[in-house]
C-alpha positions in Angstrom: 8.6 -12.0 1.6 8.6 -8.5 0.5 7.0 -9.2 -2.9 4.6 -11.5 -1.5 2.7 -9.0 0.1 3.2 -7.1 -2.4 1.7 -9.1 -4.4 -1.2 -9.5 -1.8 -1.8 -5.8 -1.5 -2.1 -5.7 -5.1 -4.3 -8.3 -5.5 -6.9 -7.0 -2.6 -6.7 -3.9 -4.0 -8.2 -4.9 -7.3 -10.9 -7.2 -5.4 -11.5 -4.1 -3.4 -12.0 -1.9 -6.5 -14.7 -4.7 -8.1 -16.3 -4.7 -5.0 -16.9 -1.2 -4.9 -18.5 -1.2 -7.9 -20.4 -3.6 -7.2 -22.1 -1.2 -4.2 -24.9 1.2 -4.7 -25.3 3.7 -1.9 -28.7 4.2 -3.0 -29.7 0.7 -2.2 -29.0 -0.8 -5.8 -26.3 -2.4 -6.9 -25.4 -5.9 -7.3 -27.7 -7.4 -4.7 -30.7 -5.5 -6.6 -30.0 -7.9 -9.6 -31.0 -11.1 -7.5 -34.6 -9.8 -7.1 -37.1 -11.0 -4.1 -35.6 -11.9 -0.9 -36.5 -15.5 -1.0 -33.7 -16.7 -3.5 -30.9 -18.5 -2.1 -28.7 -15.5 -0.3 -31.3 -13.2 -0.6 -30.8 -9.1 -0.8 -30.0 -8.6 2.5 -27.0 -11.7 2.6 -25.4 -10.1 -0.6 -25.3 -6.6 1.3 -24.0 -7.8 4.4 -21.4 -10.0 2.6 -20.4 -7.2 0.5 -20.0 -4.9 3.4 -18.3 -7.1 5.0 -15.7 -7.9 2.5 -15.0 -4.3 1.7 -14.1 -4.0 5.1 -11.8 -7.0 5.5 -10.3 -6.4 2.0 -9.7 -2.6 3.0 -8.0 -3.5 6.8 -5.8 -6.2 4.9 -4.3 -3.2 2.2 -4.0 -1.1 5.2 -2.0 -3.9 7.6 0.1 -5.3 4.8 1.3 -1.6 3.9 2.1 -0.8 7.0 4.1 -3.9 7.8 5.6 -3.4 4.5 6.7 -0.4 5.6 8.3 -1.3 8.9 10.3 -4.0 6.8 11.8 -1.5 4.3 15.2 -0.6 5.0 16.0 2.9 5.3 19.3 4.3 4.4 21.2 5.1 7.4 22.6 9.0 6.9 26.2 9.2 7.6 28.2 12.4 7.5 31.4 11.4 6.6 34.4 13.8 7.0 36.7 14.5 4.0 39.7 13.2 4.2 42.6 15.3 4.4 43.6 14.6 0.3 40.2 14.8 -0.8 38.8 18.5 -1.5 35.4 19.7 -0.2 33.4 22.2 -2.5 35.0 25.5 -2.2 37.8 24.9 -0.8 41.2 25.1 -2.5 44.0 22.9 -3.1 46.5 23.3 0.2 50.0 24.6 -1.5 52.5 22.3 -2.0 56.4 23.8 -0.7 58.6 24.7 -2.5 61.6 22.4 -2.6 
C-alpha cells in the first residue's frame, strides 16, 4: 500500500511540475497558444482547467504525504538496562575472588 502512494505522489508530482510550466502569470502560457476565444475550450476554459488541476494535483501530494506519514512506523526507543555480565562504557570489569 505504501508504494502505491508512493507511486501516486510521484506521479502527481511530475504532472504538477508540467503543469506549472504550462502557466504564465503574465497571462501567457499554454492557453495563449489556442488563440481567439471562440475555438473549442477557448482561453478562459484552458485557465480555469489549469488552475484547477494545479490545485487538485497539489492537495493530493499534500494528503497522500501526510497519510504516508501517519503509516510509517517509527521505532519505538527502549532503554534497556545492561545486564549484570555485560559492561557499559566506562565502567570496569567487577574483580573476580581470589580462590
Amino acid at each position: 500500500m505504501d508504494i502505491l502512494l508512493q507511486i501516486i505522489i510521484i506521479i502527481a508530482s511530475i504532472l504538477l511540475t508540467f503543469l506549472v510550466f504550462a502557466q504564465n502569470p503574465k497571462g501567457g502560457g499554454l492557453s495563449s497558444d489556442f488563440g481567439a476565444a471562440q475555438q473549442l475550450g477557448g482561453v478562459k476554459s484552458t485557465n480555469e482547467f489549469i488552475v484547477k488541476a494545479t490545485w487538485v494535483l497539489a492537495g493530493t501530494i499534500m494528503l497522500l504525504s501526510i497519510i504516508l506519514t501517519i503509516r510509517t512506523k517509527t521505532p519505538s526507543q527502549v532503554i534497556e538496562e545492561p545486564t549484570p555480565t555485560e559492561q557499559t562504557p566506562g565502567q570496569q570489569a567487577p574483580a573476580q575472588p581470589a580462590q
